[in-house]
Residue, then its C-alpha position, 0 to 999 in steps of 0.5 A: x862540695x855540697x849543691x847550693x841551695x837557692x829557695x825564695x827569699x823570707x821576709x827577715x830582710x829590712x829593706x830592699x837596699x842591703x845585701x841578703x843570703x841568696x844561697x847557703x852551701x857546705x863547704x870544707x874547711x882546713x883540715x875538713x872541718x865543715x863551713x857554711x858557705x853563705x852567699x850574699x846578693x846586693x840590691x845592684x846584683x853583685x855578688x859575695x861568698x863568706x865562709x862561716x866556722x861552725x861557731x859563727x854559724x850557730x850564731x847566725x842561726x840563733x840571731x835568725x831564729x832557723x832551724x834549718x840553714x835553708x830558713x837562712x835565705x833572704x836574711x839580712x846580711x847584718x845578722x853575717x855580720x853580727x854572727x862573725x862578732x859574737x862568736x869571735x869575741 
């Protein structure tokens, strides 16, 4: 697996009591096909991993306006959500 990648956090997230991208990683998948690996920080510290298929991750990409997966960081993770919807639609 790659090194995470952890950079300050943008301004996309809405507010302050929601869970937001805190690290993006690439990962492996069955059968070797890459996946984003998308850690998500809440407002009490926890944390959560959700690996994401190349499909998901264009979506995300588009609904974040990134062009680069490290712009991913401080992002809402209602776009995650909202990615995982649209590409397995």
């Amino acid at each position: 697996m790659g090194s995470a990648t952890s950079i300050e956090p943008n301004r996309r997230s809405v507010t302050n009591q929601e869970a937001v991208i805190s690290s993006v990683q690439l990962g492996a998948a069955h059968e070797g096909h890459a996946e984003l690996l998308i850690t998500l920080t809440y407002p009490t510290g926890g944390q959560t991993v959700v690996p994401l298929d190349p499909m998901s991750c264009a979506h995300l990409m588009d609904l974040a306006g990134a062009s680069q997966v490290e712009e991913l960081i401080g992002t809402t993770w209602q776009l995650v959500r909202d990615a995982i919807q649209a590409a397995h639609q």
